[in-house]
Steps between C-alpha positions, in 0.01 A plus 500: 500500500789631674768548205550829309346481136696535174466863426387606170538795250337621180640690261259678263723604168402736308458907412105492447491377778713762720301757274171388626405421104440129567380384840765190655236241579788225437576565857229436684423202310849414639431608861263252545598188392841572602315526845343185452766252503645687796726775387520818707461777194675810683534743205359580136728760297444623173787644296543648116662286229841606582745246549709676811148544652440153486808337616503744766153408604563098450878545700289698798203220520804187491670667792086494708328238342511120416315517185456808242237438223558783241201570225526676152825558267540163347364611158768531166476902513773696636289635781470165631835496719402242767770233405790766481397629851452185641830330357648844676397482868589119521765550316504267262561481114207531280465220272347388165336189597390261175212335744354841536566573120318172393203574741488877329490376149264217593227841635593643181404264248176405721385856488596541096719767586841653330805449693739784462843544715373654794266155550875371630481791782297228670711222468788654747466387875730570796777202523328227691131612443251219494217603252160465551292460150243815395198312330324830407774736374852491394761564744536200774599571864754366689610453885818559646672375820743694667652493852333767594134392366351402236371762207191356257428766185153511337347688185264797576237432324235342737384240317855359459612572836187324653559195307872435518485537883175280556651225295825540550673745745227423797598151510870531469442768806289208713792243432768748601319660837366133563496571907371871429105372584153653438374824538136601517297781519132625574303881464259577731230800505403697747241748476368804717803543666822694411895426514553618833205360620615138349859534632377532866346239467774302346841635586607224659418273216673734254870483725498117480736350214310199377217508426538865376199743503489772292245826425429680214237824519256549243203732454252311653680212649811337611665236405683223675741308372640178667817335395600145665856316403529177586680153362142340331189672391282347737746668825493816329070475445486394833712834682275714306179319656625587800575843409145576357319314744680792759426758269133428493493469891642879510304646188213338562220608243715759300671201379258485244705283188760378338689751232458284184075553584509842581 
């Protein structure tokens, strides 16, 4: 594939997190699907619960990025500032939205739970927002398209986040980027020799664009990683083929396995 990717961002909201109280693994759960379908993720940042912080962060991604997926501050607290932040930096109006209301009271009375007046925190969207339903918790997402990108907010909690995006947000993504293709990757082992040794080896192999190889040192090992984008999965299986059928030529037997065996 000769065409520049959609490039991605991630957003991780939320002052645990920037604290180092609560480790983001929303992100990297991102990362790689977000990979998958073809997008070219090119930054994670993690922020507080401020709302300046926020719609400074989101305003910076629009202005690099095609798509910015933002995770955490959806909740009916008033630390949960995602929708004011985000209504800032695209500058639109933030909204009460009686689809999102509905869809809030409908979690609520599932779950047994009270409704009190911060429950309608949730219900407010940036102008334009297209929601996307939360089938564990309470607060729904929502998408936005702007002219400069297009901005999708998820809750923080894993569970939730994991959900709405694999039923919802993933596919809208795949309909949107239809032309973005496939990306693949593969880990490799190699024992009994180190980095430098590896790199000689490989250098060349590491300067080419696509297929990309990668190396990571470890204590007793390094690891390869190959990454092949391509328009179908079966293009993308087949440059990596090539590429570890050149690595084995060069490595010979300290190419001992593959990463998810070791």
């Amino acid at each position: 594939m000769n065409h520049v990717p959609p490039r991605a961002e991630i957003i991780a909201i939320g002052s645990e997190l920037v604290a180092g109280d609560t480790v983001d693994t929303n992100s990297a759960f991102l990362a790689r699907h977000l990979r998958d379908i073809g997008l070219d993720v090119r930054r994670h940042t993690t922020i507080p619960d401020q709302v300046e912080d926020i719609a400074q962060a989101v305003a910076e991604a629009l202005a690099r990025s095609h798509v910015v997926v933002t995770t955490g501050g959806l909740g009916p607290t008033v630390d949960d500032p995602t929708r004011q932040g985000l209504a800032q930096a695209m500058g639109r109006e933030l909204v009460f939205s009686p689809e999102a209301w509905a869809m809030v009271q409908a979690r609520y009375a599932a779950r047994g739970c009270p409704m009190n007046e911060n429950a309608r925190r949730q219900a407010y969207v940036p102008a334009g927002a297209q929601l996307l339903p939360n089938e564990v918790g309470t607060a729904p997402g929502f998408v936005v398209e702007t002219e400069r990108g297009l901005v999708m907010a998820l809750p923080g909690v894993p569970r939730e986040m994991e959900r709405m995006f694999l039923a919802h947000g993933l596919p809208l993504l795949r309909a949107r980027f239809p032309d973005a293709g496939v990306v693949r990757t593969r880990h490799l082992v190699v024992r009994g020799l180190v980095e430098a040794e590896v790199d000689a080896r490989v250098a060349d192999l590491e300067a080419q664009e696509n297929p990309r190889l990668g190396l990571a040192a470890r204590p007793d090992r390094v690891l390869l990683r190959l990454t092949a984008r391509a328009a179908t999965p079966e293009q993308a299986e087949r440059l990596l083929d090539r590429l570890e059928a050149d690595l084995r030529r060069r490595l010979g037997p300290w190419l001992v396995e593959d990463a998810h065996s070791a």
